[in-house]
C-alpha positions in Angstrom: 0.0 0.0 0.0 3.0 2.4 0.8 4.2 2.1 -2.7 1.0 2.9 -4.0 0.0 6.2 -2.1 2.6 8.8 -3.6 1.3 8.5 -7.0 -2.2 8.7 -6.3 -1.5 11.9 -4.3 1.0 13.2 -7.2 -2.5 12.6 -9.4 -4.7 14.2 -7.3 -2.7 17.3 -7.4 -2.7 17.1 -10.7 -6.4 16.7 -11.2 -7.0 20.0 -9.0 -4.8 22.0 -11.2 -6.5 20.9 -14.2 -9.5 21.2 -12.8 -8.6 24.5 -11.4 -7.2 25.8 -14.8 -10.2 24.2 -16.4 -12.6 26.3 -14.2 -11.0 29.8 -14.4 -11.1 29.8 -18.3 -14.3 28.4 -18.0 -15.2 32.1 -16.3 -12.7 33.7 -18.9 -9.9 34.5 -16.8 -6.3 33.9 -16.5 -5.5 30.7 -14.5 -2.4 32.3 -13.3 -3.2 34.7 -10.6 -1.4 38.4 -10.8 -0.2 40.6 -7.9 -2.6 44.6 -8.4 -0.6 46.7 -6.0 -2.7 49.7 -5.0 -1.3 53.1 -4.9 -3.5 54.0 -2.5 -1.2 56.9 -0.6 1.9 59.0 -1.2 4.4 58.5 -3.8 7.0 57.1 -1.2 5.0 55.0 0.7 3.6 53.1 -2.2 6.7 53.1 -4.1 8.5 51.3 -0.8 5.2 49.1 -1.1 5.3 47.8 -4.6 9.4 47.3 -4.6 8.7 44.7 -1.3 6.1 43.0 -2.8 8.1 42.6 -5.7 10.8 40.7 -3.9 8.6 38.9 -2.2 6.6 37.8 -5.7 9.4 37.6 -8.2 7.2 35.2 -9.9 3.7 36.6 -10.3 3.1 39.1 -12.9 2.5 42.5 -11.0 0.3 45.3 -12.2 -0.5 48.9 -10.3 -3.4 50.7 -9.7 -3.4 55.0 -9.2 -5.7 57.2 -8.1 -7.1 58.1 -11.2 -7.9 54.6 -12.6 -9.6 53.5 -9.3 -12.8 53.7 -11.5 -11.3 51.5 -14.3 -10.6 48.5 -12.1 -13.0 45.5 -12.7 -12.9 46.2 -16.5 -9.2 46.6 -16.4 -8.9 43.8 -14.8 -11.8 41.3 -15.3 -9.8 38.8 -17.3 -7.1 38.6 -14.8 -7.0 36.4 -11.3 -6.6 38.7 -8.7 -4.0 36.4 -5.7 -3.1 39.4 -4.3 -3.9 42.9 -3.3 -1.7 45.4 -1.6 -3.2 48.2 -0.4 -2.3 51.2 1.5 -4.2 52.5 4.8 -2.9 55.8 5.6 -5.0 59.1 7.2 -5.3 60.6 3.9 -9.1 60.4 2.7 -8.2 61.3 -0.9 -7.7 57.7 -1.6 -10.6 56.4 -0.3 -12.3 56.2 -3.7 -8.8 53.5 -4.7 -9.0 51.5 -1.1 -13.1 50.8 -2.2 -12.2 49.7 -6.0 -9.2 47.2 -4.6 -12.6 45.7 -1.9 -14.6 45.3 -5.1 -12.3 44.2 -7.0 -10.3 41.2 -4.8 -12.8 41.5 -1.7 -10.5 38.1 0.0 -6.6 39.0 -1.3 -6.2 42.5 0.5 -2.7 42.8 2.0 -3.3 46.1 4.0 0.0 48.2 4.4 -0.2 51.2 7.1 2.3 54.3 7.5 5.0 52.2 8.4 5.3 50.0 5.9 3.8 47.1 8.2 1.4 44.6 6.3 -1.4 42.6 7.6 -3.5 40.4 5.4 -7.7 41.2 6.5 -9.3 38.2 7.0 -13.0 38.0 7.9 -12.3 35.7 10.8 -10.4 38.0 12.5 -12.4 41.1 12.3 -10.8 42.7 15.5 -7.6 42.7 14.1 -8.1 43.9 11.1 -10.3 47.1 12.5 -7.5 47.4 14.8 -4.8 47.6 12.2 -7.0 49.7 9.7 -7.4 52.2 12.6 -3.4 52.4 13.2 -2.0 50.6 15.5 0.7 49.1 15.3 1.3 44.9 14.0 3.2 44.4 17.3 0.0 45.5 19.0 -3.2 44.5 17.2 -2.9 41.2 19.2 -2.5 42.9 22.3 -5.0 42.0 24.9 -5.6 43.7 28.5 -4.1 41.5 31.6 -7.3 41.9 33.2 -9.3 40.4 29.8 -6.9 37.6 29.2 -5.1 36.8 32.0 -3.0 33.7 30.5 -1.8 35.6 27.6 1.7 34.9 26.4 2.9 38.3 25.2 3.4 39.9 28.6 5.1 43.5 29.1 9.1 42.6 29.8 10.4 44.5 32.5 14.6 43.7 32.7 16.3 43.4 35.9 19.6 44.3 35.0 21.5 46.9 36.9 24.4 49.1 36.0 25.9 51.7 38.3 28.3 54.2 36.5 30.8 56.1 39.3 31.3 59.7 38.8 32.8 62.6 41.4 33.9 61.0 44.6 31.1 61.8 47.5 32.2 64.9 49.5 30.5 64.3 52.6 28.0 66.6 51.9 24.0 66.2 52.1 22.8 63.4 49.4 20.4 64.0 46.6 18.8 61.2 44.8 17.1 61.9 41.6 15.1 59.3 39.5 14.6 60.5 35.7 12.9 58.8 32.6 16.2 58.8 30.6 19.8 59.7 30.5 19.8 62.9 30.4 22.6 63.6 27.6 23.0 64.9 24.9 21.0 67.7 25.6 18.7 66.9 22.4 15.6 67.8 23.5 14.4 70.7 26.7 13.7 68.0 29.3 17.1 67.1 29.0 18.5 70.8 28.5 16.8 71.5 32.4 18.0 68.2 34.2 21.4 68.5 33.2 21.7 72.0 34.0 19.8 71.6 37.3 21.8 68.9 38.3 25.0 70.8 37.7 23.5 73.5 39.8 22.6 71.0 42.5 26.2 69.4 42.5 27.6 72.7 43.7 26.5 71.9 47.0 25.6 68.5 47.4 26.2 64.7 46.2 24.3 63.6 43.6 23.0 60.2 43.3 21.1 59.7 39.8 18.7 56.9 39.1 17.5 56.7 35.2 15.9 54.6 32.8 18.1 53.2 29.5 16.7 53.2 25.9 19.6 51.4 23.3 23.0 51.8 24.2 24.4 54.6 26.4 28.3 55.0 25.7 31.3 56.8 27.3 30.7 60.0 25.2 27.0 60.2 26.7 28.3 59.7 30.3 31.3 62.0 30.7 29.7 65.3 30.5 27.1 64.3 33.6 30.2 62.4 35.8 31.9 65.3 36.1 29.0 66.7 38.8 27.2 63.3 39.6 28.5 61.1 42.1 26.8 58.3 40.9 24.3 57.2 37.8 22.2 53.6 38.6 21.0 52.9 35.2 18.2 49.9 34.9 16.8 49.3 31.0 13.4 50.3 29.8 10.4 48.1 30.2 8.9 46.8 26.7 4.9 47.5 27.6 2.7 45.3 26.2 -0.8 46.7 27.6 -3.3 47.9 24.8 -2.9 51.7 25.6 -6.5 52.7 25.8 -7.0 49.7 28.6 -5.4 51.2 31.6 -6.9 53.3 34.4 -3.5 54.8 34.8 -2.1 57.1 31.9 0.2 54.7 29.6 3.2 56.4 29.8 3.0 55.4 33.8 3.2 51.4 32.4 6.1 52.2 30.3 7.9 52.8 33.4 6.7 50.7 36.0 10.0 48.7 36.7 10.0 46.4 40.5 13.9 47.0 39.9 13.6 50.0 39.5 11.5 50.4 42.9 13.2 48.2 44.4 16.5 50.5 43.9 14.9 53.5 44.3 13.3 52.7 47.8 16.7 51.4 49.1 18.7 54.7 48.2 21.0 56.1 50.5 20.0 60.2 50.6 18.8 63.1 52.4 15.9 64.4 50.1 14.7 62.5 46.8 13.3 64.3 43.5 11.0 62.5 40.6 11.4 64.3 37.5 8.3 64.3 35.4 4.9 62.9 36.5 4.4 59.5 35.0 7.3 58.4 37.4 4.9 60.1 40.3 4.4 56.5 41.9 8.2 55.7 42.6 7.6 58.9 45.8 10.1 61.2 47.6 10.4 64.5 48.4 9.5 66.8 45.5 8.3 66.0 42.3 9.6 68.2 39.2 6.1 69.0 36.8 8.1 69.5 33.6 4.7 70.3 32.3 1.1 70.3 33.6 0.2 67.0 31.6 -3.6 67.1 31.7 -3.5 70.6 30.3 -1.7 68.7 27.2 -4.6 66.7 26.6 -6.7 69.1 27.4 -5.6 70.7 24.2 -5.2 67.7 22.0 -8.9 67.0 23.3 -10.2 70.3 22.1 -8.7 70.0 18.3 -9.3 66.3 17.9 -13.2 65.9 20.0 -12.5 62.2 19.3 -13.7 59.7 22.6 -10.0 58.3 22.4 -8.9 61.8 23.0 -11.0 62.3 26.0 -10.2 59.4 27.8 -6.4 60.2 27.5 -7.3 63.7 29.4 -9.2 62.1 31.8 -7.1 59.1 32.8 -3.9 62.3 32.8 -6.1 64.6 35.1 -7.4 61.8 37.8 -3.7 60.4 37.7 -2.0 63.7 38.1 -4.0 65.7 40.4 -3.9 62.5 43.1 -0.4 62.1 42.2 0.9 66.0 42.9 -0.7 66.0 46.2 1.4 63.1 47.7 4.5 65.3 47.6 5.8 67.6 50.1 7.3 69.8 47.3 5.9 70.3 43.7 8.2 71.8 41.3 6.3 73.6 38.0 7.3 75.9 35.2 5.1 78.6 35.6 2.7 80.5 37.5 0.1 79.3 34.8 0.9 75.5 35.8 1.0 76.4 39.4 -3.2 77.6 38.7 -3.9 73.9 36.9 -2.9 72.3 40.6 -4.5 74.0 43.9 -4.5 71.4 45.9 -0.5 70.6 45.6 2.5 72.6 47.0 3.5 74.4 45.0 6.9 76.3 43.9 7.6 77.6 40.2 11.1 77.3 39.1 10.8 78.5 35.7 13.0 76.4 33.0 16.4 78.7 31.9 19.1 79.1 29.8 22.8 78.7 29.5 23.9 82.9 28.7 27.5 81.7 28.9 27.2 79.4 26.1 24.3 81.1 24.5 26.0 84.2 23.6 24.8 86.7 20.8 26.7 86.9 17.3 26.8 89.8 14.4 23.6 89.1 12.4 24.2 87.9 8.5 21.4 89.9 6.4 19.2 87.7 5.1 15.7 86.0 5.1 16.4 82.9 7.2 13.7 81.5 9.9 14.9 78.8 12.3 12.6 75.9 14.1 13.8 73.7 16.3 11.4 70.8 18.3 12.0 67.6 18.6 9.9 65.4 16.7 9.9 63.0 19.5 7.2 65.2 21.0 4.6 65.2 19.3 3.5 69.2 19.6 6.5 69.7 17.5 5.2 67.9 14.9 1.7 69.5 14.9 3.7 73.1 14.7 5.9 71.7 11.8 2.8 70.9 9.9 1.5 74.2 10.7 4.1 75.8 10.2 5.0 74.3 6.4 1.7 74.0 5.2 -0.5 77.7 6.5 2.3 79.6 7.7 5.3 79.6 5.1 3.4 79.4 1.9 2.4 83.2 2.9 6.1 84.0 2.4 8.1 85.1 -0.2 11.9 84.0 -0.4 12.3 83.2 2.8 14.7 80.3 3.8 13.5 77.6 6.6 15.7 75.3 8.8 14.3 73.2 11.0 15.9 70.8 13.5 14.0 67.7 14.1 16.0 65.7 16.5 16.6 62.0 16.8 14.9 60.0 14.5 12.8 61.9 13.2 10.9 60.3 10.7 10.4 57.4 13.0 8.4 59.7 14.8 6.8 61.3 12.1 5.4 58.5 10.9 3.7 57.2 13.8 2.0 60.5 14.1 1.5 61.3 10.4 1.1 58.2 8.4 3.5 59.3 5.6 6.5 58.5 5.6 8.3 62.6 5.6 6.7 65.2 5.2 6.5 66.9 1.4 9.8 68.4 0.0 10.4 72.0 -0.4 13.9 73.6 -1.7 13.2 76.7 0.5 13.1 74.0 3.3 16.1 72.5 4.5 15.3 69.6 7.6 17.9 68.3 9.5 18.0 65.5 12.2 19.5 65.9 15.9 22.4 68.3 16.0 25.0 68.3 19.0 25.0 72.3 18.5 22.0 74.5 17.4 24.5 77.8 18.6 25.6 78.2 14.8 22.1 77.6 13.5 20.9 80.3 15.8 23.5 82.8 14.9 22.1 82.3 11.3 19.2 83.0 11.6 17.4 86.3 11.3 14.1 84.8 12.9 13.4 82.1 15.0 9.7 81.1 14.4 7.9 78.9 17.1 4.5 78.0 16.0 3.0 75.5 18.6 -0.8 75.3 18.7 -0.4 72.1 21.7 2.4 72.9 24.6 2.3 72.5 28.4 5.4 74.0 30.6 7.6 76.3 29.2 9.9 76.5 26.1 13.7 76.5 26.6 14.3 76.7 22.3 12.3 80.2 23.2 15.0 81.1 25.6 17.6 79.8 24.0 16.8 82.5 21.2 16.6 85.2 23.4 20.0 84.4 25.0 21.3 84.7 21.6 19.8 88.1 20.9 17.4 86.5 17.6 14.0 87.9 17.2 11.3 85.3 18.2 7.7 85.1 16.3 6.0 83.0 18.6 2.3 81.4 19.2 0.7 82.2 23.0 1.3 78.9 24.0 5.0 78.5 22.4 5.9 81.2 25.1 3.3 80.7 27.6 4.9 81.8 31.4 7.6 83.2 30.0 6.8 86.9 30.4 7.1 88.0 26.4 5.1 91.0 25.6 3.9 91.1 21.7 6.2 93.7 19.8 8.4 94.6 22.6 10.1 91.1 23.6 8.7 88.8 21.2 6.1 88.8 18.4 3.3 87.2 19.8 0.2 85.9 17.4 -2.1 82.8 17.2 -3.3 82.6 13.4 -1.1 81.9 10.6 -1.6 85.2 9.0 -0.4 86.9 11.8 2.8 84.6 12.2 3.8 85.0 8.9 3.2 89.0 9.3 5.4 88.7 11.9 8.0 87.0 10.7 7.5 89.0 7.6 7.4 92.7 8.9 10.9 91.5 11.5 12.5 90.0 8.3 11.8 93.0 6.3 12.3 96.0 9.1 15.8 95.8 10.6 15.5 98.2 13.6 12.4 97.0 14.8 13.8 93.3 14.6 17.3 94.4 16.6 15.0 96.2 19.1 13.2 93.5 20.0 15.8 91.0 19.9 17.6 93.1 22.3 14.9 93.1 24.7 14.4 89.7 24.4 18.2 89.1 25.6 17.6 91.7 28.2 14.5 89.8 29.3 16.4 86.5 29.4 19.2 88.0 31.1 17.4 88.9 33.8 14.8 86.3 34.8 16.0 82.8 33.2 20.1 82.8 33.9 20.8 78.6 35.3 22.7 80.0 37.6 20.0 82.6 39.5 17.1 79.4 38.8 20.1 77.2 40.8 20.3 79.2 43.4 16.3 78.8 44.1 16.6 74.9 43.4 19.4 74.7 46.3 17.5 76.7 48.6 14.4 74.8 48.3 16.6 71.0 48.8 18.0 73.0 52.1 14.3 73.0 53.2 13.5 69.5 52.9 16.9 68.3 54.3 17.6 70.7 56.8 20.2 73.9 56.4 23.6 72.3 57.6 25.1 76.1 57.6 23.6 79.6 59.3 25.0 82.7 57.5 24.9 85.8 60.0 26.1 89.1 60.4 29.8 89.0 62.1 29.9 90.3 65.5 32.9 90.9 68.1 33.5 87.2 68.9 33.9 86.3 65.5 37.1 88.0 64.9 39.7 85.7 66.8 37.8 82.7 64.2 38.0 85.3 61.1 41.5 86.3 62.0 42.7 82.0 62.3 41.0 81.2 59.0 42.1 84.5 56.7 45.9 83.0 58.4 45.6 79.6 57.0 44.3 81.0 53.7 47.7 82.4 52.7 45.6 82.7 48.6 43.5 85.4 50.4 43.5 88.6 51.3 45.2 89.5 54.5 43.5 92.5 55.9 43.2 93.5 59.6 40.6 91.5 61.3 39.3 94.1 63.4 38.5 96.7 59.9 36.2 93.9 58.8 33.6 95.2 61.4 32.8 98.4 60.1 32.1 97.1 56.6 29.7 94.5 55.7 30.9 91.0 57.1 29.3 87.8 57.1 30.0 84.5 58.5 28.9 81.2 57.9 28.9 79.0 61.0 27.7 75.3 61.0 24.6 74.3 62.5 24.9 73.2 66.1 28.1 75.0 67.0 29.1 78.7 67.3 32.4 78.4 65.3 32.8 80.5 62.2 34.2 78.0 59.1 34.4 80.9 56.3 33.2 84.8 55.8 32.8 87.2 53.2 33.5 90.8 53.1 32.1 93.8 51.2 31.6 97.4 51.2 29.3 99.7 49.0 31.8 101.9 47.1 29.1 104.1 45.1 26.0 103.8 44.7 24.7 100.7 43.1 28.0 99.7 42.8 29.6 97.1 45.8 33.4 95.3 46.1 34.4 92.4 47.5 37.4 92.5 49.6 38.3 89.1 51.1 36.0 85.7 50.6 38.0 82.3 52.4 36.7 79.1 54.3 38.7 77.5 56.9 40.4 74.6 55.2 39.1 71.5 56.6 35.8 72.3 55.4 36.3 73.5 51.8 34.7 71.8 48.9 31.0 71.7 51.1 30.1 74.4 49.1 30.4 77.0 52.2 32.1 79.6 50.0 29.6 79.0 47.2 26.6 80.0 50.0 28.7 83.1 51.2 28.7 84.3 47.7 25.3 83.8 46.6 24.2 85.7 50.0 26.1 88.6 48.9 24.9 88.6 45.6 21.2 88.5 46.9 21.2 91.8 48.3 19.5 93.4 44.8 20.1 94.9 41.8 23.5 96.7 42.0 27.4 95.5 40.3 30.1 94.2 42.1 34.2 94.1 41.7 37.0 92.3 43.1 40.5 91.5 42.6 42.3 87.7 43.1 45.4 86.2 42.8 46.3 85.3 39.4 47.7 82.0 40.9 44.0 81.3 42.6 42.5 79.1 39.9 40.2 77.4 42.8 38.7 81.3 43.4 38.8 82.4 39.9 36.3 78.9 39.0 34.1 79.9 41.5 33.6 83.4 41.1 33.1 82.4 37.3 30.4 79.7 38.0 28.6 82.2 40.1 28.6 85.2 36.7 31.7 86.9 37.5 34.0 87.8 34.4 37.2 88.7 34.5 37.3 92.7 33.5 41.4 93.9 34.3 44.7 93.1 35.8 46.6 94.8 38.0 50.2 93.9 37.9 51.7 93.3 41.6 48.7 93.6 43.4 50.1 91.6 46.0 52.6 91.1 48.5 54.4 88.1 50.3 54.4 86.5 47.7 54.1 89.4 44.8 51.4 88.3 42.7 49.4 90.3 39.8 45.4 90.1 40.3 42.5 89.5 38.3 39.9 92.2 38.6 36.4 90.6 37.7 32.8 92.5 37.6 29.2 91.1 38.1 26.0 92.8 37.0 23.1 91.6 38.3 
């Protein structure tokens, strides 16, 4: 019998093939079925499309369908066996009519492609699927069930346990600081990352710095050795993969893509004094103060109000019930802006507004010309709704002007899981380019910097960035919301695209006016967003949670034998007469418990609005706690005046911190000192 049964299977396929060939021309078609792609979508998309399919078909004979023959279909192809039917499924409605002819046409072969060039084949026994995948999501998640729907479910969200600490600065002894964040925060690609780093610079002036953050891909050396050089230690624990359907949670998603038991279990047994959460979704790991990079809620709010879809409601909801129960668990709430501080009256509240780097971002000559600058991340997705609006209503209105826009890191990734197209439309005036290390020379460039963003929570740091670099800013309401602008003074301010591109139109076009107000703008920044003045603030609300280690006072008569012992074993500093210091303005800083001074500052008013500092020194034992640091910033808090000193030449330790504090050198006077002779630096501050 075994002999037998291969060829009577060998004829049986046979027969069905004849049969089968039989049957089709029977019906007048083709036997030999044909592969109708449907250009159902951009050029690029379905051009990406058709080449797969083509080396995944080499065999088949392939045809493709356009727009404008989607009414030619079943006569076109009639004669022809239909075995498979590509078809794009993108947002675009103009296609619709195509997408219909290719159901009509091969109702059981559709190979549906979305935006990112995934495929799924629609079959009618598994309807949920194929509704899910025509509506957009993604393949890896159409099979996605809730945990609390199918509990047995294989594809489960992956949280890793691995663990990897990274040393940095040796601990000083100081008062510990643990912050967890969402990501490393270098390079500084997009303005989350711009305020950690900065802040946790600020921070490390006076105390350790223990970081806790959450991987995505590799993190190398490069990334690392700008943060290690203030952070005492970085615990670094990979990104969960979440596998919940997004829409089934009561908690926001974005919470889920960070719920990590290492994580917890890491951050509950740190070793610190105070703890700070950056950004909300991490809310549930606790501590002391939690940093509201933005008031989230009021981002959905927005996206509610444009889109009025039930998908976009239940996103603002789940963010408002999470976030206003969240917020009031903290003993400290950290927000942008006064406007944020409004969106949350039942949490503490303290607004330390987002800043800028003046010492980096510096102005530069302006190059006549018709250049406009954007920069956003297309990671967040705002930036891609004012890139839209921005290309498409805003810069059509505008003759010869030049566009560069900075996108970030990976860009189109992003752009296509918003969009459904695969870039965005090309334009010669338009030049787009992906994450760049330094925007300073892309600023200096430009004669306008343009941001148009109709969605935005928190404040802007590419807005102050401009300012700091003295460019004119054109700027929606809520691109510069809590940031002070005024319309035509610091910033022109409009909502509708007509009056953007008048702006940026009339500032292009009317030099003085555009210097005038970029001035201002530098002026403004200058004056309220310097890292430096926003650190101080930061450092003095940590000293509230942990307890101020140091009391600074006015020196009195039993100070003097203390000043007099630590001016003597600070041989760098000035050596004046003890007793002189009395009838000028001396403070001392004395540590908490005792009564004995460890370092003082001197300084006397020389004219009005106008102040010098003679002698600044810290008994040795006790440098590098950030006492001098303290004694400085006091001074500098007494208001709006200059100040001037003079240091040893030799005193790099002195020089660094009256640098780091906004003091530039301004003159040298040549043998200054004595024992040993020494020229000093004279350096100026102007508050």
């Amino acid at each position: 019998m075994a002999t037998l049964r291969f060829p009577k299977i060998l004829f049986s396929l046979q027969a069905r093939q004849f049969l089968k060939q039989l049957w089709f021309r029977m019906l007048g078609k083709d036997p030999e079925a044909v592969v109708v792609c449907f250009r159902s979508g951009e050029d690029a998309l379905a051009d990406a499309m058709c080449e797969e399919i083509r080396s995944l078909e080499p065999s088949r004979r392939h045809f493709e369908v356009r727009l404008e023959e989607a009414g030619e279909v079943r006569r076109r192809f009639r004669k022809y066996r239909i075995g498979l039917a590509p078809v794009l499924f993108t947002a675009d409605p103009r296609y619709r009519p195509l997408r219909l002819a290719a159901f009509w046409a091969a109702p059981h072969k559709i190979l549906a492609y979305n935006a990112r060039l995934e495929r799924h084949h629609l079959r009618l026994f598994q309807p949920v699927a194929s509704w899910l995948f025509l509506r957009g999501i993604p393949l890896d998640r159409i099979f996605l069930r809730p945990r609390w729907l199918v509990p047995w479910r294989k594809d489960k969200t992956i949280r890793p346990e691995a663990h990897r600490i990274i040393e940095g600065r040796p601990l000083r002894g100081r008062s510990k600081i643990a912050v967890i964040t969402p990501y490393f925060p270098y390079p500084l690609s997009h303005g989350g990352a711009v305020r950690i780093f900065h802040l946790l610079r600020e921070m490390a002036r006076e105390f350790d710095v223990i970081l806790y953050c959450f991987a995505e891909g590799e993190i190398t050396a490069g990334d690392t050795d700008p943060l290690l050089e203030f952070v005492s230690r970085t615990h670094l624990i990979p990104k969960p993969r979440y596998r919940e359907p997004r829409w089934s949670t009561l908690a926001p998603p974005e919470v889920g893509e960070y719920d990590s038991p290492a994580m917890l279990r890491l951050w509950r047994s740190r070793d610190a004094d105070a703890s700070q959460v950056e950004y909300t979704y991490l809310a549930r790991y606790g501590g002391d103060m939690l940093v509201e990079h933005d008031v989230t809620f009021d981002l959905y709010s927005q996206v509610r109000r444009r889109k009025n879809t039930r998908g976009a409601w239940w996103d603002w909801w789940r963010w408002r019930r999470f976030e206003t129960s969240a917020v009031r668990r903290y003993s400290r709430v950290v927000v942008m802006s006064r406007k944020d501080r409004a969106l949350l009256p039942g949490a503490k509240t303290v607004v330390i507004e987002n800043g800028v780097d003046l010492q980096r971002f510096e102005p530069a000559p302006e190059i006549p010309g018709r250049r406009v600058l954007f920069i956003g991340s297309f990671r967040h997705f705002p930036n891609i709704v004012a890139y839209r609006f921005l290309a498409e209503q805003i810069f059509p209105r505008l003759a010869d002007a030049e566009l560069t826009v900075v996108a970030g890191p990976d860009p189109w990734l992003h752009w296509r899981n918003f969009t459904g197209t695969l870039r965005p439309p090309g334009n010669p005036r338009i030049r787009l380019l992906e994450f760049v290390s330094d925007v300073r020379p892309l600023y200096h460039e430009a004669n306008v910097v343009v941001v148009p963003t109709l969605e935005s929570a928190g404040t802007n740091v590419k807005v102050l960035e401009a300012l700091a670099t003295q460019r004119a800013v054109v700027s929606t309401p809520s691109g510069c919301a809590g940031l002070g602008l005024e319309h035509a003074v610091t910033a022109w301010i409009s909502e509708s695209a007509s009056g953007l591109a008048e702006g940026i139109d009339t500032l292009i076009s009317e030099p003085a006016l555009r210097a005038r107000i970029a001035e201002a703008g530098r002026i403004h920044a200058r004056a309220q967003f310097d890292w430096r003045a926003i650190g101080r603030r930061q450092r003095a609300l940590l000293r509230e949670i942990t307890g101020d280690r140091l009391l600074l006072r006015a020196a009195t008569e039993g100070d003097l034998p203390y000043i007099a012992a630590i001016q003597n074993a600070s041989p760098e500093a000035a050596q004046w007469e003890p007793h002189s210091y009395l009838t000028m303005d001396c403070t001392v800083a004395v540590r908490t418990g005792t009564l004995q001074p460890v370092g003082f500052l001197v300084s006397r008013e020389t004219a009005p609005g106008e102040r010098e500092i003679l002698n600044l020194a810290v008994e040795p034992a006790h440098r590098r706690h950030g006492i001098a640091q303290r004694l400085l910033e006091t001074e500098l808090a007494r208001g709006k005046t200059s100040w001037f000193l003079e240091v040893r030449e030799s005193n790099t330790a002195a020089i660094r911190l009256y640098q780091s504090a906004g003091f530039a050198p301004c003159g040298r006077r040549e043998n200054y000192y004595n024992s040993p002779p020494e020229a000093a630096i004279v350096m100026s501050f102007f508050s």
